[in-house]
N, C-alpha and C positions, 0 to 999 in steps of 0.2 A: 496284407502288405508285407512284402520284405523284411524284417524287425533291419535288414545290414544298412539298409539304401541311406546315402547320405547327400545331401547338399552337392557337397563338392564333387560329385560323382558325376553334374547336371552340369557342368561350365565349360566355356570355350571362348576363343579370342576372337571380339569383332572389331573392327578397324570402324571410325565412328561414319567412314564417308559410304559405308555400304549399307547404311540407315534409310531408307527410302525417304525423303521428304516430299514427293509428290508423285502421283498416282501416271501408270504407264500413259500413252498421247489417247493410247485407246484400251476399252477394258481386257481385249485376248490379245494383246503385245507381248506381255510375261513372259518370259520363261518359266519352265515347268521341269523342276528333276524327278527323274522318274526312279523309285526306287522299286522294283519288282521283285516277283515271289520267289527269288532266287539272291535276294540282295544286292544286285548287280545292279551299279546308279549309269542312268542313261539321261545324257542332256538332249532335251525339248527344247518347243514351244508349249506356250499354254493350248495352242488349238489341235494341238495331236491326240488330245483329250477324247477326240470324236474317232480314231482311232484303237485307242488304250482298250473304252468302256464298249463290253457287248453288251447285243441285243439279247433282254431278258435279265442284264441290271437294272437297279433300281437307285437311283440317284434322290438322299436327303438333303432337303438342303432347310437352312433355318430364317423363319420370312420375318424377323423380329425388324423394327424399325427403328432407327437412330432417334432421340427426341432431343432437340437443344434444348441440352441439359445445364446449362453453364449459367449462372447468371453474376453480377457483380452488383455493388452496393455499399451500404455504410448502415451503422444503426441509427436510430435515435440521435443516440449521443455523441455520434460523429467517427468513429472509429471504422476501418474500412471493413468490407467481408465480400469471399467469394464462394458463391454458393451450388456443388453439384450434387442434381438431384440425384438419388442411387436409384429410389422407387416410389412410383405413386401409389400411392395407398386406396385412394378412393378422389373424386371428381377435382375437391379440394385441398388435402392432404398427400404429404410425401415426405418424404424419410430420407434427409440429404447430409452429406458430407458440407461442414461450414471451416472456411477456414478467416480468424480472427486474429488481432493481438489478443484478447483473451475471449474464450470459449462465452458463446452468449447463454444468459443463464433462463428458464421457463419465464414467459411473461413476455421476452424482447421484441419487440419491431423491428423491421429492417424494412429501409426503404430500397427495393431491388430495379437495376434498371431507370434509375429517375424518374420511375414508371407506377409503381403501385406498392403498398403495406404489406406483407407478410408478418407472421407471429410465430414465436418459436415454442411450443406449448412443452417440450420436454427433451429426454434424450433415450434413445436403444439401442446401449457399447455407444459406438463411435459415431453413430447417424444422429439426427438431429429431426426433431418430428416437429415440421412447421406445416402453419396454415396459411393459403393460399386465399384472397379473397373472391378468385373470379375460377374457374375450371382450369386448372394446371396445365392441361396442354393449349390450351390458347393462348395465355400467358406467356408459355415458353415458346411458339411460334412465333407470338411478336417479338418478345424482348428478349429469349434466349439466343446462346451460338452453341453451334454444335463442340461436344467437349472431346475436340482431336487428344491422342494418345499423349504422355509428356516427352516420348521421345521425336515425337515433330515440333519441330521450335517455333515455327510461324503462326499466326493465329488463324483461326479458320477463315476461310472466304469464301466467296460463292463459288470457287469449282468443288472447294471441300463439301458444300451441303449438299450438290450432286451425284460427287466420286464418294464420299464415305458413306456409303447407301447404296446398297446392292439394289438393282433393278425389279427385285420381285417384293422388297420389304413392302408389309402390310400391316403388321403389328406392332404399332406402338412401345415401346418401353425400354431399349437398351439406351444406353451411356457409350458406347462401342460398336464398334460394327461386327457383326461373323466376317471377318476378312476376308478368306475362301470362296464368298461370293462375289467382291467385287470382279473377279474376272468375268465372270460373265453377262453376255448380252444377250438380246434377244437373239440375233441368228447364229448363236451359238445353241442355244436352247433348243430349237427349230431343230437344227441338224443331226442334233443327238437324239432330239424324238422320233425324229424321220428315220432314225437308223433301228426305230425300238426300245428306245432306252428310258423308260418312264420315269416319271418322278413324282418326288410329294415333298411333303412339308413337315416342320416341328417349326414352335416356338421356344428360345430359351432368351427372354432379356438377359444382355453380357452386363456385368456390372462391374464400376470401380477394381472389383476385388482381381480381376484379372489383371490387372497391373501390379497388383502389390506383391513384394518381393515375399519368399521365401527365409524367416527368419531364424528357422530352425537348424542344426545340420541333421540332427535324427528325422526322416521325413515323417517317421511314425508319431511325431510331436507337433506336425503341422495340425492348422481345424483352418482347412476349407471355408471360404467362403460362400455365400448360399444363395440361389439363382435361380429365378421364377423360370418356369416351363410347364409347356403342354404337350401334348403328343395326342395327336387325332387317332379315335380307333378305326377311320381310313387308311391312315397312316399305317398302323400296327399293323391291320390286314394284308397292307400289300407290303409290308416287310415279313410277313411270314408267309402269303403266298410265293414272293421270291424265294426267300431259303429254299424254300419246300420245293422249289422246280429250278433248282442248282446254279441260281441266280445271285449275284453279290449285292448286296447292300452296301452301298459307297457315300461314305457321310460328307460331305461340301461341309468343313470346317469342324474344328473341337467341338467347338458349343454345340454342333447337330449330335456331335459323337456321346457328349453330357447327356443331353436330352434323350437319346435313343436306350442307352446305357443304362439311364435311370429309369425309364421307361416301363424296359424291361426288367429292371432288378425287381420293381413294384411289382409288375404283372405276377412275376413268379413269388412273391411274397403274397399276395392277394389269394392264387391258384393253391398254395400251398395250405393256407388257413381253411380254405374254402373244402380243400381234400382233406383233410383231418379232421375236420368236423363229420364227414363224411356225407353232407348238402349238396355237393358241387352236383350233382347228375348228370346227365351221358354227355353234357356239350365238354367236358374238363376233358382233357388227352394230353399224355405227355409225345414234346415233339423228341422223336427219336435223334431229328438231325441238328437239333441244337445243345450248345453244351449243356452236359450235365442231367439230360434231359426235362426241360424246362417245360414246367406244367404252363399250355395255354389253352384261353377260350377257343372256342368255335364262333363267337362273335363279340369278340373284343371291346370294349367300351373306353372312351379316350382316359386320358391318364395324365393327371397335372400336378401340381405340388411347388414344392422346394426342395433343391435337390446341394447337398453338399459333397457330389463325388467324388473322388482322390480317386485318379486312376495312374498307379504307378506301373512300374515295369514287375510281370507275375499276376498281372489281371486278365482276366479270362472274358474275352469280350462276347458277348451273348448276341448280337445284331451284327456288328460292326465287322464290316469282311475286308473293307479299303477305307483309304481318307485322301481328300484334297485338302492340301493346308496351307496357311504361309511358313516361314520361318520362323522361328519362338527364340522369345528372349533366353540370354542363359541365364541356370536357376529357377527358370518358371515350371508351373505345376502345367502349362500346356506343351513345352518342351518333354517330361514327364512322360504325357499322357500319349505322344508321337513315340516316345521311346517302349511304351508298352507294347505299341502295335506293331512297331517292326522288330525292336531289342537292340539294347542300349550302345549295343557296338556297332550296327550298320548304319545307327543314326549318329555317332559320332563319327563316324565315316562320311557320311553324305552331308554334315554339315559343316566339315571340314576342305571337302570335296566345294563346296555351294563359296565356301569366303575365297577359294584359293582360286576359282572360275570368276569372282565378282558380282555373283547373283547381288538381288537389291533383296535389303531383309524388312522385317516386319509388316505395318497395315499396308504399305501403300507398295510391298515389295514383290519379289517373285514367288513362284509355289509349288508342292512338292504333291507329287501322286506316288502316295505310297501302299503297295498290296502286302498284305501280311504274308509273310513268310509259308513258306510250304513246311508241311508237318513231316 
């Protein structure tokens, strides 16, 4: 990282009415800024998309699923709590953000949803390690609400369980949506395959942590928040048979950009152990066409974890050739992560550009197809 990059280097003025509070009539209505590999911003639709992207990209996208996370209650003793889950641990357990008059201590009950007992067995930092007495996600089916962003005021309601849920989730466990996919629909999907344009998948559950502000001005003093992901080694395969046949890898949101990013960091951490040792045998080959010469398999194997990325501006992206995004808060580490990819002046360009045009910002708002910069 930078040792200079500071906070305040990450901010700009939004006017609160350009907040999005509800999702377009239809998911490809958006508008879509295009930032292109010459920097030059060009106002869209979101559905010129089928346009932009050739045949022989390869479109990520991340299939995690929203879970009503939210739950409300009191304890025992009467005192109220509201409880969001961060992560499930296993069937019956999960590791949630509690908010009380005072922190509830190992031992407590809380009656949640006027519905069933939970027990709060401890704490890990700031999460809260309760048990569940029935399977977590049924639980949170019935009695949970999905846990909208804090900058939507309204409470969630049945269009939100629909709209904050991109059409291909499959995988259980965010708190969040990957935003970048709400735009899309089925026959938008259709059209872009029919044109050639394959796609795959990652999972990263978004957590809490993407909201929380930025409380450092040294960025080198931030510590990342940390966020479960997988990466299929289908996946890897067809993002390195793309490179390899001069194809871009176009991540549909940050959280695909984390997962791929990390993905890759691991592979080449793995390859590299494996080449020193001097084990690896003839499948190990460094790819000449990616940075740095990154040692990969010849048959890849999927690749999971916890990942605490920081991708600031000065990061060298190993996968990652474009991104579709929404708009990022200012001071966020995914405003950040947008500024790495294009550089920190075309994105303070294009988002200054986006408030003075009236785009709609954040979850529910417009979105930007950005190609990296020509070298």
């Amino acid at each position: 990282m930078n040792p200079s990059l500071e906070l305040s280097q990450f901010d700009y003025e939004l006017p609160s009415e350009l907040i999005a509070q509800s999702p377009a009539a239809h998911r490809v209505e958006s508008r879509l800024l295009h930032l292109d590999p010459d920097s030059v911003l060009h106002d869209r639709q979101f559905i010129d998309l089928v346009e932009l992207i050739r045949p022989g990209d390869l479109l990520v996208f991340n299939n995690t699923r929203v879970i009503k996370a939210r739950l409300t209650g009191q304890k025992e003793s009467g005192g109220k709590v509201e409880v969001l889950v961060e992560r499930i641990v296993d069937p019956h357990n999960v590791l949630a953000h509690v908010r009380a008059s005072k922190s509830p201590k190992p031992g407590t009950r809380l009656r949640l949803a006027d519905a069933f007992m939970a027990t709060v067995h401890g704490r890990q930092g700031e999460l809260f390690e309760i048990e569940f007495p029935e399977r977590v996600l049924d639980l949170l089916d019935r009695h949970g609400a999905i846990p909208l962003p804090p900058y939507i005021t309204h409470a969630a309601d049945q269009e939100d369980e629909e709209r904050y849920q991109t059409i291909y989730a499959s995988e259980p466990g965010a708190i969040a949506a990957p935003t970048a996919g709400l735009h899309f629909d089925e026959a938008l999907l259709q059209r872009l395959a029919d044109k050639g344009i394959q796609q795959a998948f990652v999972t990263l559950h978004v957590g809490a942590g993407t909201f929380q502000p930025v409380r450092v001005q040294k960025l080198t003093e931030h510590i990342m928040h940390a966020e479960r992901y997988s990466v299929s080694a289908e996946t890897i395969s067809l993002v390195q048979a793309t490179r390899k046949a001069g194809g871009r890898v176009i991540a549909v949101g940050t959280t695909s950009v984390r997962a791929l990013e990390a993905a890759a960091a691991q592979q080449r951490a793995q390859a590299l152990v494996t080449h020193s040792t001097m084990t690896a045998g003839p499948d190990v080959t460094v790819d000449k066409q990616s940075p740095s010469g990154t040692l990969t398999h010849a048959a890849p194997a999927t690749i999971e974890g916890d990942t605490r990325l920081f991708i600031t501006p000065g990061y060298t992206f190993a996968w990652v050739d474009a991104l579709i995004t929404n708009f990022h808060l200012p001071q966020s580490t995914l405003l950040m992560l947008v500024s790495a990819l294009a550089g920190m002046e075309p994105i303070r360009r294009a988002y200054t550009h986006a408030v003075q045009s009236r785009y709609r910002f954040f979850s529910y708002g417009d979105a930007m197809f950005i190609e990296s910069p020509q070298p």
